[in-house]
C-alpha positions as CSV (number, residue, x, y, z in Angstrom):
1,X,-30.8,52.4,-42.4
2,X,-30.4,49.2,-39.6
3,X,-30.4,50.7,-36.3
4,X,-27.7,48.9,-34.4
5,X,-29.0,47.5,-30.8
6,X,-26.5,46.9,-28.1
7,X,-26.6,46.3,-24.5
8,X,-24.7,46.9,-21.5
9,X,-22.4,44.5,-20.2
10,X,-20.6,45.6,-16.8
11,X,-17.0,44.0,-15.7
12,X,-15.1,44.7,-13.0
13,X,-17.4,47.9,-12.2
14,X,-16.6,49.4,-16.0
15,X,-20.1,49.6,-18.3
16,X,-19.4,48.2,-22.1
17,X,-21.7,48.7,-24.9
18,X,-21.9,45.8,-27.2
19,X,-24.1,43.3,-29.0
20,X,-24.8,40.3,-26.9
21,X,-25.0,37.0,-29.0
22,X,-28.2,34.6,-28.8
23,X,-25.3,32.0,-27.3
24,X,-23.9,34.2,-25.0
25,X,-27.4,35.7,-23.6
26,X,-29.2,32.3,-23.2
27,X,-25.9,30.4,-21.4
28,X,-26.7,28.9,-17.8
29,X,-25.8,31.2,-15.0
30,X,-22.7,30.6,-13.1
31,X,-22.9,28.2,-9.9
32,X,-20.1,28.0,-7.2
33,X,-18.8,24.3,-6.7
34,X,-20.6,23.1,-3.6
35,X,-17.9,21.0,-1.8
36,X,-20.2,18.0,-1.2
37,X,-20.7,17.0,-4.2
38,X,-17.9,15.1,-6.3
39,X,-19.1,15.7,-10.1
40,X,-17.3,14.3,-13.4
41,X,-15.1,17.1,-14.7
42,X,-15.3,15.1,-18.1
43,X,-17.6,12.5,-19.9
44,X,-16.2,9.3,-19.0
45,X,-17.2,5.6,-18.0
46,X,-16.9,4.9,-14.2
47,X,-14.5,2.3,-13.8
48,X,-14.3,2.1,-10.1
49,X,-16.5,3.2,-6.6
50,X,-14.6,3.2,-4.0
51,X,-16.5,4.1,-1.3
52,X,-19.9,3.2,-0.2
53,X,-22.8,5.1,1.4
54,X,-22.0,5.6,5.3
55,X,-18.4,5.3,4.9
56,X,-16.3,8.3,6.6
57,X,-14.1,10.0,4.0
58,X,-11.2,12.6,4.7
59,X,-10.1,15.5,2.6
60,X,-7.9,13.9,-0.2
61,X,-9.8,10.4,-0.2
62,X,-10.2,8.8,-3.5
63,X,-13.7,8.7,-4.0
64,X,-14.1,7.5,-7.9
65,X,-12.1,6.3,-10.8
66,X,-13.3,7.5,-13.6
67,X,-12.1,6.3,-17.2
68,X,-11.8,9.3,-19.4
69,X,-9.9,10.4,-23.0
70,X,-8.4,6.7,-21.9
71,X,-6.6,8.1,-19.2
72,X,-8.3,6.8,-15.8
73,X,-8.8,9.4,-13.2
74,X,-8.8,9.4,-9.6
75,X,-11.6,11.9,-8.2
76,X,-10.8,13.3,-4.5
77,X,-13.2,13.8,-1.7
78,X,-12.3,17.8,-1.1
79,X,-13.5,17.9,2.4
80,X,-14.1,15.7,5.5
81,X,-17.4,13.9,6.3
82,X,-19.6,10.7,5.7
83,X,-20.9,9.6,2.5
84,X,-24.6,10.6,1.7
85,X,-25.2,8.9,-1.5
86,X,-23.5,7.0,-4.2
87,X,-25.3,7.9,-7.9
88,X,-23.3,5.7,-9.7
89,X,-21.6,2.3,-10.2
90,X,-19.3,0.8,-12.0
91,X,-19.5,0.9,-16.2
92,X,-21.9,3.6,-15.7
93,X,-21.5,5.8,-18.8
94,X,-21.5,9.5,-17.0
95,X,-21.3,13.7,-18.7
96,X,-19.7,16.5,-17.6
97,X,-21.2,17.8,-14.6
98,X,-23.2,14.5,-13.4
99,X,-22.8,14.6,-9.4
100,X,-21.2,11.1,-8.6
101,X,-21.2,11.1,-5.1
102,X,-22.3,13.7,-2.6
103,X,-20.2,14.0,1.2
104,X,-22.2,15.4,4.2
């Protein structure tokens, strides 16, 4: 007889017993959003920068458009500060996560 192996998966302070999938064991850990950093929150093309490194920025800024599911999205700075770096340009092909442009 198959002995069934299961670990121990703990939520909200309550221990489960289950089987953990290959998938689920082997996914990358969580990271909080650092607010610096404006990433793609879908694979797009980068139609528009507009800003450039040195430029001063305030919460609510458009940073990037960003050409996606042909819909073109406007990416927001999320806090106030100078630009640090622009990775990208325009018809720059980008994925999900790709850091665009990072605010000090």
């Amino acid at each position: 007889m198959e002995k069934k192996v299961t670990d121990r998966l703990i939520i909200d302070h309550t221990t489960y017993s289950t089987r953990l999938s290959r998938r689920f064991t082997s996914r990358k850990p969580y990271e909080p959003p650092v607010p610096g950093r404006i990433q793609s929150f879908i694979p797009g093309t980068v139609v528009e920068v507009l800003v450039k490194t040195g430029d001063s920025v305030k919460e609510g800024d458009d940073i990037v458009i960003l050409d996606a599911m042909k819909m073109k999205n406007r990416l927001k700075s999320h806090i106030e500060g100078k630009v640090a770096a622009v990775n990208v340009s325009p018809g720059d092909r980008v994925t999900k996560g790709a850091v665009l442009v990072e605010i000090a």
